[in-house]
OpenMM code with the backbone's topology and positions (N, CA, C; nanometers):
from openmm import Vec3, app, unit

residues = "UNK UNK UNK UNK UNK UNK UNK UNK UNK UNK UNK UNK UNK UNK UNK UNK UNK UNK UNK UNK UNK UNK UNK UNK UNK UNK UNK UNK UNK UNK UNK UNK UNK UNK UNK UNK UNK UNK UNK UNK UNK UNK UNK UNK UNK UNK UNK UNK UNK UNK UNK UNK UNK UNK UNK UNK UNK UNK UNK UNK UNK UNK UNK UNK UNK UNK UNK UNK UNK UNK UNK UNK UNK UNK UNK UNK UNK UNK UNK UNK UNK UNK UNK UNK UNK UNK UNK UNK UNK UNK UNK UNK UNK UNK UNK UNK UNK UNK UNK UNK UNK UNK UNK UNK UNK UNK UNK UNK UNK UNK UNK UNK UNK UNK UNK UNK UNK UNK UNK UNK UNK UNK UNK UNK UNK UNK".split()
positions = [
    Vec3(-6.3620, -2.7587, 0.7758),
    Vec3(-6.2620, -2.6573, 0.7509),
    Vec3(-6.1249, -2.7018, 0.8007),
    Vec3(-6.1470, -2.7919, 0.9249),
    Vec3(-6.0111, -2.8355, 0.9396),
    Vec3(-5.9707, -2.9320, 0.8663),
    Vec3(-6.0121, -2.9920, 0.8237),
    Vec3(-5.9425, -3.1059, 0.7178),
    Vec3(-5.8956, -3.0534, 0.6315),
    Vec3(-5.9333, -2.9481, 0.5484),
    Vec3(-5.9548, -2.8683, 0.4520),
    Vec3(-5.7534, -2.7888, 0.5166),
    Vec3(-5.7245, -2.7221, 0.5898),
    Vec3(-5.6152, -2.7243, 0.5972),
    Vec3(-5.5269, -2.7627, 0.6652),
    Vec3(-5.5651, -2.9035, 0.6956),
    Vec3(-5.5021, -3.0180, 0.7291),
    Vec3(-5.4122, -3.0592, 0.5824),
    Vec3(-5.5191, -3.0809, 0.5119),
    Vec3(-5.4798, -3.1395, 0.3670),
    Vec3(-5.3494, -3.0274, 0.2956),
    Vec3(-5.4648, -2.9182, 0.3051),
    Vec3(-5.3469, -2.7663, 0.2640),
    Vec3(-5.1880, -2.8166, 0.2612),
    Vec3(-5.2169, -2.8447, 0.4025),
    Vec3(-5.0953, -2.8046, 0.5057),
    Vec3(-4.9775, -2.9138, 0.4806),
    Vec3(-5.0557, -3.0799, 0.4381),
    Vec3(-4.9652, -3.1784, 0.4017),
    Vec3(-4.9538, -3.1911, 0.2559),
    Vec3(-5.0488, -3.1046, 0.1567),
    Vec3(-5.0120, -3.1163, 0.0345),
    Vec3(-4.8951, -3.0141, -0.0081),
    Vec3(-4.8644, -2.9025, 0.0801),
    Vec3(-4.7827, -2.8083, 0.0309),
    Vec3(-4.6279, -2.8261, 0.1016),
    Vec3(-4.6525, -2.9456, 0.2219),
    Vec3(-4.5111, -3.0179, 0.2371),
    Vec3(-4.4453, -3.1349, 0.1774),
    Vec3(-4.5683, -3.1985, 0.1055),
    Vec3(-4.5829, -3.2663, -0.0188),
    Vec3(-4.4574, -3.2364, -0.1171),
    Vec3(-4.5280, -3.0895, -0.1493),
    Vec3(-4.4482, -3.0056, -0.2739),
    Vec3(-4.3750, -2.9519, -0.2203),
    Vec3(-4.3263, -2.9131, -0.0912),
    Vec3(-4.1806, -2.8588, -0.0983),
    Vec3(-4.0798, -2.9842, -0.0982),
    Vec3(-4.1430, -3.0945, -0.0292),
    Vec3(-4.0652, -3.2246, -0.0381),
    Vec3(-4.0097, -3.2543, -0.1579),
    Vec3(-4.0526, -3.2308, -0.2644),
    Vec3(-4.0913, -3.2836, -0.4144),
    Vec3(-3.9411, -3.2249, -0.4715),
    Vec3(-3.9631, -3.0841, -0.4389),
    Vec3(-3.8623, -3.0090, -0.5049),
    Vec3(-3.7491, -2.9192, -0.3987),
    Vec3(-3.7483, -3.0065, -0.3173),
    Vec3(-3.6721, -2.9539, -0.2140),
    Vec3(-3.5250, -2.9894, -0.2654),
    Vec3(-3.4508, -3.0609, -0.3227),
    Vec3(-3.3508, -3.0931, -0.3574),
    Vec3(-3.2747, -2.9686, -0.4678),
    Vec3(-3.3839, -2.9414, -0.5383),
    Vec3(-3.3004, -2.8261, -0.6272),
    Vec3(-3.2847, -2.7131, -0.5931),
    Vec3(-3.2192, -2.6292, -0.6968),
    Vec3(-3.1541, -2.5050, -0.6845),
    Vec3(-3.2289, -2.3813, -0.7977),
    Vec3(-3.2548, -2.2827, -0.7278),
    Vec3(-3.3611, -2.1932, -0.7975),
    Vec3(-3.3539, -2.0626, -0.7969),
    Vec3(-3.1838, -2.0091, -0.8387),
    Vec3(-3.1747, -1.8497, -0.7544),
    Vec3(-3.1772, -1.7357, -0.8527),
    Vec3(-3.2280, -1.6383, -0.8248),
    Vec3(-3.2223, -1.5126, -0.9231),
    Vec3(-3.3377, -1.5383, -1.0195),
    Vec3(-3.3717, -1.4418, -1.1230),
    Vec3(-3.4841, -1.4861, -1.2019),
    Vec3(-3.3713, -1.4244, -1.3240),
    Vec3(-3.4568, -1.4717, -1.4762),
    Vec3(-3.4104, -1.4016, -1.5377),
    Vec3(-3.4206, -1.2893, -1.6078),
    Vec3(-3.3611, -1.2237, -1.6637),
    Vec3(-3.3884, -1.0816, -1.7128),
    Vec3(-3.3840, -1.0426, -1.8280),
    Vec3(-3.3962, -0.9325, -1.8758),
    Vec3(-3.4023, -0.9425, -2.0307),
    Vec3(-3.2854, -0.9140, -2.0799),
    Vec3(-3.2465, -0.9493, -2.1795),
    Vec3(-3.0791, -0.9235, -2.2390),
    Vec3(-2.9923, -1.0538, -2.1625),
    Vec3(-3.0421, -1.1019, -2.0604),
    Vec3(-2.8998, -1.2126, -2.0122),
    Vec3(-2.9228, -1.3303, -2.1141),
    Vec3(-2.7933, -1.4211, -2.1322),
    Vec3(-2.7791, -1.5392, -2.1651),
    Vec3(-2.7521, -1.6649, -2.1102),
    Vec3(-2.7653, -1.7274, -2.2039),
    Vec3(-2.7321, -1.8496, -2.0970),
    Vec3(-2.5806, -1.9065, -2.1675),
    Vec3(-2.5034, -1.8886, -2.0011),
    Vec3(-2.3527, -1.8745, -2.0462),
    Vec3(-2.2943, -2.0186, -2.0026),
    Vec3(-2.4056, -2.1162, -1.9484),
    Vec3(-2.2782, -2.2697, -1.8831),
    Vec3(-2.4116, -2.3235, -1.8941),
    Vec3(-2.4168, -2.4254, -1.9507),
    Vec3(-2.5293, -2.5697, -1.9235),
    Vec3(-2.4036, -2.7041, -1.8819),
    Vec3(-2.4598, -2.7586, -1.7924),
    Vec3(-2.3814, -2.8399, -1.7739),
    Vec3(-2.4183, -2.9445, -1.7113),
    Vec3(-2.3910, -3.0910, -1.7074),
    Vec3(-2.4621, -3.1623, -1.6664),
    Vec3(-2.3674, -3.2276, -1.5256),
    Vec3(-2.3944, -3.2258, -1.4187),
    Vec3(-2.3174, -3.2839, -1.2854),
    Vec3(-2.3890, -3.4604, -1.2566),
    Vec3(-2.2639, -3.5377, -1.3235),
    Vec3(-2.3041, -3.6703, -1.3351),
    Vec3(-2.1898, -3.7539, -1.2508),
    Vec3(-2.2394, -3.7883, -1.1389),
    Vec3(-2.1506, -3.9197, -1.0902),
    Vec3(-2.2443, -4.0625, -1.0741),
    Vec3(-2.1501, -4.1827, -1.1018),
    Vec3(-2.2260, -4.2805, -1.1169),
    Vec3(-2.2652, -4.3513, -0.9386),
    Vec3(-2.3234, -4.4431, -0.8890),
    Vec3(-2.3820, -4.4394, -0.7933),
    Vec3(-2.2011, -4.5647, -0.7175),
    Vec3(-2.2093, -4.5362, -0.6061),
    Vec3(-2.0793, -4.6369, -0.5462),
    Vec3(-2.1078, -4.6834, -0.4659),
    Vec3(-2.1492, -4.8270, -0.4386),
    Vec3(-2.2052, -4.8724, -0.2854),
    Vec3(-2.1257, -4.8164, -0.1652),
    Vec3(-2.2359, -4.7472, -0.0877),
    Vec3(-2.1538, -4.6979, 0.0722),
    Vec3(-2.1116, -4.5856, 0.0394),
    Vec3(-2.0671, -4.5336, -0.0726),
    Vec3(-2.0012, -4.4013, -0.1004),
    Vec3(-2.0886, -4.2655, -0.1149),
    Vec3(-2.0777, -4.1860, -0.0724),
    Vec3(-2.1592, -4.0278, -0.0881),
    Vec3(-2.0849, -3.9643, -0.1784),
    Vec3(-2.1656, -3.9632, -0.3102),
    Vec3(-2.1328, -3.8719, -0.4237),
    Vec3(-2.1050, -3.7398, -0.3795),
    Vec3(-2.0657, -3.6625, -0.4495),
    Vec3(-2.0102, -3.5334, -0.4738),
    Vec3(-1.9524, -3.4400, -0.5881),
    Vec3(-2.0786, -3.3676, -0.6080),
    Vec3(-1.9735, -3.3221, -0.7413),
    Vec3(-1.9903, -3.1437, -0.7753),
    Vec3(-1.9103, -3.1035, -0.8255),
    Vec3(-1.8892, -2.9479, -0.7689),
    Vec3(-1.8613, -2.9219, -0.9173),
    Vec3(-1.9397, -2.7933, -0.9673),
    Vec3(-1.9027, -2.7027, -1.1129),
    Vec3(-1.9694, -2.5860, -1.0926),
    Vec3(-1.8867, -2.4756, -1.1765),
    Vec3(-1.8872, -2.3216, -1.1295),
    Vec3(-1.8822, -2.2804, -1.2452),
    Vec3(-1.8362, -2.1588, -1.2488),
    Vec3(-1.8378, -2.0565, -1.3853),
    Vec3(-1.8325, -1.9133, -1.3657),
    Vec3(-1.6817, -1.8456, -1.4027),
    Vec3(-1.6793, -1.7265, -1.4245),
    Vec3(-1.7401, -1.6179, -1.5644),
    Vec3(-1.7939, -1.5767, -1.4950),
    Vec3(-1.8123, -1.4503, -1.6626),
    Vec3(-1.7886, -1.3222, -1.6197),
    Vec3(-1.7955, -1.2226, -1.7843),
    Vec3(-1.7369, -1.1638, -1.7933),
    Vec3(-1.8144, -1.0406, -1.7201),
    Vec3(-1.9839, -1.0647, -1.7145),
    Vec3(-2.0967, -0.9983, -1.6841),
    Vec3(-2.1244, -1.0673, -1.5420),
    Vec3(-2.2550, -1.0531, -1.5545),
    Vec3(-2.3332, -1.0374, -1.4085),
    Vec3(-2.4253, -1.1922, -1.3964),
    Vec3(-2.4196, -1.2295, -1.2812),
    Vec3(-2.5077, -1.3500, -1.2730),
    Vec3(-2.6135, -1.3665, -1.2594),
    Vec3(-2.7634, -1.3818, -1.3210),
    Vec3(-2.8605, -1.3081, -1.3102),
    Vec3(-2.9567, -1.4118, -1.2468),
    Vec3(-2.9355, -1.5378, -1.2794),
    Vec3(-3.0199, -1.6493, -1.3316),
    Vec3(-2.9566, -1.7982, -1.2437),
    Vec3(-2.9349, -1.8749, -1.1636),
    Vec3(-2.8843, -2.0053, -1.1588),
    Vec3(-2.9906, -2.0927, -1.1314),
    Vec3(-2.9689, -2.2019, -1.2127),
    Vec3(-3.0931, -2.3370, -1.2007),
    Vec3(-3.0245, -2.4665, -1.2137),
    Vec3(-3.0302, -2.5482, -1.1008),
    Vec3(-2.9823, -2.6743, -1.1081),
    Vec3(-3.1376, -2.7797, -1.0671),
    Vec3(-3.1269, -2.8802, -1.1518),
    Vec3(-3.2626, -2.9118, -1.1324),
    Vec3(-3.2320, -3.0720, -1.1285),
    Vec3(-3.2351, -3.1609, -1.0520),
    Vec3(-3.2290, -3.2871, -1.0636),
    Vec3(-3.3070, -3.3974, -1.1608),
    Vec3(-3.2514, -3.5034, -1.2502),
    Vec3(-3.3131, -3.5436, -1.2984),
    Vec3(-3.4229, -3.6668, -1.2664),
    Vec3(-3.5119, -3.6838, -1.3447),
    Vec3(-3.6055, -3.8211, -1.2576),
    Vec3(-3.5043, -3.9517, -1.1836),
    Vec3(-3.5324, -3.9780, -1.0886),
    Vec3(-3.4018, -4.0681, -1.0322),
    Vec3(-3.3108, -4.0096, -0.9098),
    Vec3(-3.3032, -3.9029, -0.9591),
    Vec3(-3.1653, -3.8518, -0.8731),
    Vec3(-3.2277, -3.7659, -0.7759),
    Vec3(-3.1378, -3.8043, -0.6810),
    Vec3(-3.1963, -3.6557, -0.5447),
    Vec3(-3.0914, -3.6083, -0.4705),
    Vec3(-3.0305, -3.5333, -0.5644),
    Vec3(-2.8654, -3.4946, -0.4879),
    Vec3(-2.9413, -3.3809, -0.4734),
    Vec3(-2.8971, -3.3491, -0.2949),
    Vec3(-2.9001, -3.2296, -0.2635),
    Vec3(-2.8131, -3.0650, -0.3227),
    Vec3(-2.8608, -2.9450, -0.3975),
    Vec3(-2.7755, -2.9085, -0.4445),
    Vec3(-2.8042, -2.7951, -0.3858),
    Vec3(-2.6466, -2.6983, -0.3466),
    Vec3(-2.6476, -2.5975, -0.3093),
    Vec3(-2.5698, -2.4659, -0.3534),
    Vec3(-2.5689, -2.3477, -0.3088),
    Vec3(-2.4880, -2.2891, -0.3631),
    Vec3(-2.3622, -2.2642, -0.2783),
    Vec3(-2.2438, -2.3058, -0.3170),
    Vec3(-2.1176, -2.2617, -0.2174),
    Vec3(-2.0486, -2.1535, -0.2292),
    Vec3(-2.0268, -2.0855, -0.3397),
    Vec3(-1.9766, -1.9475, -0.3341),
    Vec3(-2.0484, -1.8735, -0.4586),
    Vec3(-2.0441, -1.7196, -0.4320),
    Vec3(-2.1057, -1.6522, -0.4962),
    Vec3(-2.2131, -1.6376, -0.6010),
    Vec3(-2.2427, -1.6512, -0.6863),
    Vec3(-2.4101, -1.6426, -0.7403),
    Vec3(-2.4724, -1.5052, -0.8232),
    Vec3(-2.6130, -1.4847, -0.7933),
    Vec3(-2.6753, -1.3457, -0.8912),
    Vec3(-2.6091, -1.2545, -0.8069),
    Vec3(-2.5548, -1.1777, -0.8651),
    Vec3(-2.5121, -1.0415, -0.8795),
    Vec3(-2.3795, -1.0469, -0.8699),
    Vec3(-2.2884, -1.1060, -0.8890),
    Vec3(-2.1750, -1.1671, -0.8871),
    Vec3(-2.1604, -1.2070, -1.0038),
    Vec3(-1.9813, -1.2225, -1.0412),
    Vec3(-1.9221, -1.2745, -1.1995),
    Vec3(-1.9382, -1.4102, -1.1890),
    Vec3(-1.9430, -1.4826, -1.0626),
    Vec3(-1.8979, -1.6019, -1.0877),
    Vec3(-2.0235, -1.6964, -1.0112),
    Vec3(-2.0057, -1.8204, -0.9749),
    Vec3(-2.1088, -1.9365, -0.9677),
    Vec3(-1.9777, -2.0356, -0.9174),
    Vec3(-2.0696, -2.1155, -0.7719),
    Vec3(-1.9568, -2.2510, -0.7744),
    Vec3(-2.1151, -2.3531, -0.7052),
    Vec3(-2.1333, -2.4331, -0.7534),
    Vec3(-2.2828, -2.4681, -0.6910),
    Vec3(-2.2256, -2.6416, -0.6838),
    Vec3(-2.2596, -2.6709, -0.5254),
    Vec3(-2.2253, -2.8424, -0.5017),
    Vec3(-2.3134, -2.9443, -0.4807),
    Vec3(-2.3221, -3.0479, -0.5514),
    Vec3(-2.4338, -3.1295, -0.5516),
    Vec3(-2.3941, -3.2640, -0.4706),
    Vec3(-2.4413, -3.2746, -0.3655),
    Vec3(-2.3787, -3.3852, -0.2729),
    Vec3(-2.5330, -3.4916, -0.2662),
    Vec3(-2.5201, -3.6393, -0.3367),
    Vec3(-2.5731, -3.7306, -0.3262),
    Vec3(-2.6031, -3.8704, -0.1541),
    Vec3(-2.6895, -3.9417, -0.1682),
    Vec3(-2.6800, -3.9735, -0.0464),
    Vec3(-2.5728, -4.1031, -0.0722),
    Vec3(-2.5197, -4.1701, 0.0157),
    Vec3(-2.4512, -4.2927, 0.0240),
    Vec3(-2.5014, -4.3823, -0.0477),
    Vec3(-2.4115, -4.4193, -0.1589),
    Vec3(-2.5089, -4.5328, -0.2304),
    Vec3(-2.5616, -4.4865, -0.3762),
    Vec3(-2.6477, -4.3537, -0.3838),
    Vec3(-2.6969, -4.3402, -0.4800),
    Vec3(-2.6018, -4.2484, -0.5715),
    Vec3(-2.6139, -4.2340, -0.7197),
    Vec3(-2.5306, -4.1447, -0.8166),
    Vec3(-2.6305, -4.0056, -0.7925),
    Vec3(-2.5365, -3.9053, -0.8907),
    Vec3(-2.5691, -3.7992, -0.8932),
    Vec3(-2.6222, -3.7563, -1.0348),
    Vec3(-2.7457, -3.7085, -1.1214),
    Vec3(-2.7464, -3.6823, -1.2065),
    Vec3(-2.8311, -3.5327, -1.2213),
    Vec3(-2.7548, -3.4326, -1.2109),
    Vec3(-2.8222, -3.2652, -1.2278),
    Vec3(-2.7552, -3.2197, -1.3465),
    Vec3(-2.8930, -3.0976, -1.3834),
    Vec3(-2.8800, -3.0054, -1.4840),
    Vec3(-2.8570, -2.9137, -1.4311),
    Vec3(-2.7123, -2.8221, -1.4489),
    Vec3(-2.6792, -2.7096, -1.4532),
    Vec3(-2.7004, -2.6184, -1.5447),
    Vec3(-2.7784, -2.4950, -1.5387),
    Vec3(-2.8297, -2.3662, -1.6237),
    Vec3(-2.7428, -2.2589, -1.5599),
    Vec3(-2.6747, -2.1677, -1.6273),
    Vec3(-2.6376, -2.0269, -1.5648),
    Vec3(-2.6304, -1.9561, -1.6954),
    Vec3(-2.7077, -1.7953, -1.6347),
    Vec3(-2.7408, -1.7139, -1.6983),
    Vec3(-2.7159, -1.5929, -1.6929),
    Vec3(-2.6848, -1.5306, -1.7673),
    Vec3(-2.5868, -1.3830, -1.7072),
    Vec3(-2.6083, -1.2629, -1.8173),
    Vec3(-2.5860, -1.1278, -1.7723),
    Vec3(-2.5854, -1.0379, -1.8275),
    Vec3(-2.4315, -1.0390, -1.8543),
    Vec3(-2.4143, -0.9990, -2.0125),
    Vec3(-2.2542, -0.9976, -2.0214),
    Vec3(-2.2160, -0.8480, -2.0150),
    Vec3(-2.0664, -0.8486, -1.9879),
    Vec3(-2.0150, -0.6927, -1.9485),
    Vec3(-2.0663, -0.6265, -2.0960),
    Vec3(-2.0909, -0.6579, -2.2368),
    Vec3(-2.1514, -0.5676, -2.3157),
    Vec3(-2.2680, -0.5107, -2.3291),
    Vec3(-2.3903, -0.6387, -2.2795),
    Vec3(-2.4746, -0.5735, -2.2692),
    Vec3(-2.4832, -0.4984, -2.1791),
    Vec3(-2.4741, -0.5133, -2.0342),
    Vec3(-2.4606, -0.4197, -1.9187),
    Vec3(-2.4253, -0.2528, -1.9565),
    Vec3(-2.2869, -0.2467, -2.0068),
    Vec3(-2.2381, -0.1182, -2.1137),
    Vec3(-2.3435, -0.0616, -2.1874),
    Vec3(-2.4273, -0.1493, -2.2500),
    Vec3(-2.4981, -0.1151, -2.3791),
    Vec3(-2.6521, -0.0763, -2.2836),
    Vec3(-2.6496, -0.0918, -2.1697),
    Vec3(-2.8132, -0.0715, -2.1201),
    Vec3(-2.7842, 0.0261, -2.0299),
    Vec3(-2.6582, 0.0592, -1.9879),
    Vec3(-2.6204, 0.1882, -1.9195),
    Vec3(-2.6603, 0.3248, -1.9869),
    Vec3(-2.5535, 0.3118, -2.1411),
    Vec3(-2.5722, 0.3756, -2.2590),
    Vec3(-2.7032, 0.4159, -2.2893),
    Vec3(-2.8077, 0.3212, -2.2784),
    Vec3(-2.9377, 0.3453, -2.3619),
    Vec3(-3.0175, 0.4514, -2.2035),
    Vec3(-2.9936, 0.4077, -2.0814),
    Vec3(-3.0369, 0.4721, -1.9855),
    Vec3(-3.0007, 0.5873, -1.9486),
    Vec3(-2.8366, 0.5913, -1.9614),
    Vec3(-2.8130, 0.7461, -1.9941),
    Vec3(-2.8820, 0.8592, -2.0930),
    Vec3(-2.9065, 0.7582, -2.2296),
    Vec3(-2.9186, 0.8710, -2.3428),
    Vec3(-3.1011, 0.8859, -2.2982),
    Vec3(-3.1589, 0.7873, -2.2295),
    Vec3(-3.3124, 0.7807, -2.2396),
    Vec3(-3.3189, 0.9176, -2.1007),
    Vec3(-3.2408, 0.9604, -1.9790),
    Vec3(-3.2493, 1.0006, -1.8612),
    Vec3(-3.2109, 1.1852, -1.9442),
] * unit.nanometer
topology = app.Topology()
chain = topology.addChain("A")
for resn in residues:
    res = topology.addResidue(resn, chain)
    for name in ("N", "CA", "C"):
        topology.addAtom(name, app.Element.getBySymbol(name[0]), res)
C-alpha cells in the first residue's frame, strides 16, 4: 500500500511538472467567443531570458484564458493584470536564459451583446 502511494504521489508531481508551465483560467461558457488567438513567439538568444507580453481588451466579459506551450517550449506563463470577469487580459510569458519562447494564446469572452441579450431573456424568463 505504500508503494502504491508512493507511486500516486510521484506520478501526480510527474503531471503537475508536465503542465506546470501553462496558463488555465476561467472555464468556458455558453454564448462566449473566442475574441484573440495569438501566438507569443520569441526566437531563443544565447544567455538571454526571453520575454514576451500580449493582452486584449473587449467589449464584454472575460470568461475563458488559455495559454498553452508548444512541444519544445517551456516559458513560464502568467497572468499580470486582470483576466475572467474583467474586459481585459495582459498574460506574460517569460522563457529561461538561452531558450525561445513559443505559446498559444486563446481568449474568450462574453461580448457586451450577448451579456444584454441573456439579461433580456432572464428578465422576460423571471
Amino acid at each position: 500500500m505504500q508503494r502504491f502511494v508512493l507511486l500516486a504521489i510521484v506520478g501526480f508531481c510527474l503531471a503537475a511538472y508536465a503542465t506546470g508551465n501553462d496558463l488555465e483560467i476561467g472555464e468556458r461558457q455558453e454564448g462566449d467567443v473566442l475574441v484573440a488567438r495569438r501566438l507569443l513567439h520569441r526566437p531563443a538568444v544565447p544567455g538571454k531570458r526571453m520575454i514576451a507580453k500580449s493582452g486584449m481588451g473587449s467589449d464584454g466579459v472575460i470568461t475563458h484564458v488559455s495559454a498553452k506551450n508548444a512541444p519544445g517550449s517551456d516559458a513560464t506563463v502568467t497572468l499580470a493584470k486582470g483576466g475572467v470577469g474583467t474586459p481585459f487580459v495582459l498574460v506574460t510569458a517569460i522563457g529561461e536564459p538561452g531558450q525561445g519562447i513559443d505559446v498559444e494564446l486563446e481568449i474568450y469572452a462574453l461580448e457586451a451583446t450577448t451579456i444584454t441579450e441573456q439579461a433580456i431573456e432572464d428578465d422576460v424568463a423571471a
